[in-house]
C-alpha positions as semicolon CSV with decimal commas, in nm:
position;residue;x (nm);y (nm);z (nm)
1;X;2,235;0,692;2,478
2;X;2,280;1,058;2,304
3;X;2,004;0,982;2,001
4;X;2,009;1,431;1,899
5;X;2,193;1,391;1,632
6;X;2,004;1,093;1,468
7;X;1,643;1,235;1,571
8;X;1,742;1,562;1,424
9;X;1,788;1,360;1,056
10;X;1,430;1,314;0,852
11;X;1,508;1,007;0,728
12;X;1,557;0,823;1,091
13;X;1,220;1,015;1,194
14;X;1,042;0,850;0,876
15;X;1,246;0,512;0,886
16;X;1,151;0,479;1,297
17;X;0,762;0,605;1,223
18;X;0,767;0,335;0,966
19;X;0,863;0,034;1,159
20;X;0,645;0,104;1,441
21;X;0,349;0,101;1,158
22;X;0,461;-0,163;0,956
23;X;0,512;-0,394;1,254
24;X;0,151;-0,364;1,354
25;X;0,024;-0,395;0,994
26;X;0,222;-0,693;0,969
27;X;0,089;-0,854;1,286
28;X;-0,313;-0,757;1,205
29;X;-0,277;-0,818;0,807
30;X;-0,090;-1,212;0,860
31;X;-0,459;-1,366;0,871
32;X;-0,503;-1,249;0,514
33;X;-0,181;-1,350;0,394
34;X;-0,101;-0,959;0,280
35;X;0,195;-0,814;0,286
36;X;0,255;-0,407;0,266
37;X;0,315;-0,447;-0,121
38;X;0,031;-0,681;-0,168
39;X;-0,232;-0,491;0,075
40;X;-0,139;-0,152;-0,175
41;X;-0,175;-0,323;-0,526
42;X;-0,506;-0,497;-0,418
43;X;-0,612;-0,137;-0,297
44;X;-0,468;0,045;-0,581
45;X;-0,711;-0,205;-0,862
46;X;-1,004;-0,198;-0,593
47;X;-0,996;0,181;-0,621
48;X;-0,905;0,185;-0,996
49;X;-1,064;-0,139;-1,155
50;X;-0,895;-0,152;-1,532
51;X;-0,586;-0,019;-1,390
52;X;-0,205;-0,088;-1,582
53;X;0,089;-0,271;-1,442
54;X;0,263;0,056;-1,556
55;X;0,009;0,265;-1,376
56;X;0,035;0,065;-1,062
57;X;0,430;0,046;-1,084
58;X;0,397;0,457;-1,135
59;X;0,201;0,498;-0,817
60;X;0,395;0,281;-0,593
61;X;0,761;0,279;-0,744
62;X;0,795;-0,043;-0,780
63;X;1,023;-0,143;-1,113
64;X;0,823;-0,379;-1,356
65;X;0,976;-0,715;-1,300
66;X;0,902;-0,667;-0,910
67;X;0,543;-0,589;-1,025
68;X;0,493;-0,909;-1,259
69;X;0,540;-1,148;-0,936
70;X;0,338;-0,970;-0,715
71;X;0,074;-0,981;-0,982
72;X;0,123;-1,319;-1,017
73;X;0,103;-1,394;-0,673
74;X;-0,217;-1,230;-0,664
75;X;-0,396;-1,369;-0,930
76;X;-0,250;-1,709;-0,869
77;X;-0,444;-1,696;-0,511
78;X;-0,782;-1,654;-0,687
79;X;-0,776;-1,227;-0,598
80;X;-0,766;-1,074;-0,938
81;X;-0,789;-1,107;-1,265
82;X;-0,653;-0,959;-1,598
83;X;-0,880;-0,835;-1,881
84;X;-0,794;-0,620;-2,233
85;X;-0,752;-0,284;-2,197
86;X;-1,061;-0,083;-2,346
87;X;-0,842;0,172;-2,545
88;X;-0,494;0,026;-2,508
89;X;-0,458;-0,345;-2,708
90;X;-0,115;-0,384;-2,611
91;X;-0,223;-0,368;-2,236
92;X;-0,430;-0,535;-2,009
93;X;-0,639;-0,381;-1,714
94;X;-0,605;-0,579;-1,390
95;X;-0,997;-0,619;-1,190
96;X;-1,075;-0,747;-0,848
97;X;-1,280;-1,082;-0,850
98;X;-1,575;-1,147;-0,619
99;X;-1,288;-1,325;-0,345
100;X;-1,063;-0,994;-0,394
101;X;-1,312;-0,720;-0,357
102;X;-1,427;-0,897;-0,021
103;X;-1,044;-0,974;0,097
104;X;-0,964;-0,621;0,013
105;X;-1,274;-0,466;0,187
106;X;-1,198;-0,642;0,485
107;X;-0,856;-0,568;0,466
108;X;-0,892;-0,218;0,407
109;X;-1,096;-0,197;0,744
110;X;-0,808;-0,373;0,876
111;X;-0,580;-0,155;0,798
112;X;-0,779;0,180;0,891
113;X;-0,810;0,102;1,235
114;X;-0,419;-0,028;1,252
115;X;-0,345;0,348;1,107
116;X;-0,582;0,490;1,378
117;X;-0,411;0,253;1,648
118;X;-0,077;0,351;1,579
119;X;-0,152;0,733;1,528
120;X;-0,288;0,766;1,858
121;X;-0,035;0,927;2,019
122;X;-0,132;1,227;1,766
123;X;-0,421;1,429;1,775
124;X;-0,645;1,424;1,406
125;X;-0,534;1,734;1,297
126;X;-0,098;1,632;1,354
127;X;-0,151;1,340;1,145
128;X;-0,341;1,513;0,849
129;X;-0,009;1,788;0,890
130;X;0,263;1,496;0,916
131;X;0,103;1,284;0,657
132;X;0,100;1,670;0,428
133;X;0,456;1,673;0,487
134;X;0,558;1,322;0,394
135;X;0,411;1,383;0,066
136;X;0,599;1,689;0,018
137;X;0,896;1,551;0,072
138;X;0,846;1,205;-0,192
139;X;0,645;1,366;-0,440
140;X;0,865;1,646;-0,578
């Protein structure tokens, strides 16, 4: 099957890189009950405890009513919790609890050996360059 064409196009690069990583994150994150979205907002407050619903929806694109039910979600399952804002009344600053900070720990392990796994094929230096270049092109 002539593929040139559609291996020449960015997108199809990025869209086939991403299925190959996001089937094996799938697969190694199902014991935790984490999906992609869930695995980066749980990351996102663990590395940013206090952090907005705006800020998070900033960081990730995600629009606001996708955010509320992931948030939800989370907290619902005993993995974080929402507190006032220090300097903003009108918002609230989302924390790990005790359960979340060791879900997220473990997950975050997880998930750095599933990156190293499925970069293998590239040496440490290509995937520092193509991970340069795939912020290039979504963070204009």
């Amino acid at each position: 099957m002539d593929t040139h064409y559609l291996e020449s196009l960015l997108g199809y690069n990025a869209r086939r890189a991403a299925l190959a990583v996001i089937g094996v994150f799938l697969q190694r994150m199902e014991p935790y009950g984490l999906r992609p979205v869930d695995f980066s907002v749980l990351t996102l407050i663990a590395h940013n405890p206090g952090v907005t619903s705006r800020q998070i929806c900033t960081a990730l694109d995600i629009l606001p009513p996708n955010l509320v039910g992931i948030v939800k979600s989370l907290q619902s399952r005993g993995w974080i919790v929402r507190r006032p804002h220090p300097t903003d009344r009108r918002a609230q600053g989302l924390h790990l609890t005790e359960a979340g900070r060791l879900l997220q720990s473990q997950a975050q392990v997880t998930a750095t050996q599933l990156e190293n796994d499925a970069a293998s094929p590239l040496t440490a230096r290509e995937l520092d360059t193509l991970k340069l270049l795939l912020r290039k092109v979504y963070q204009r």
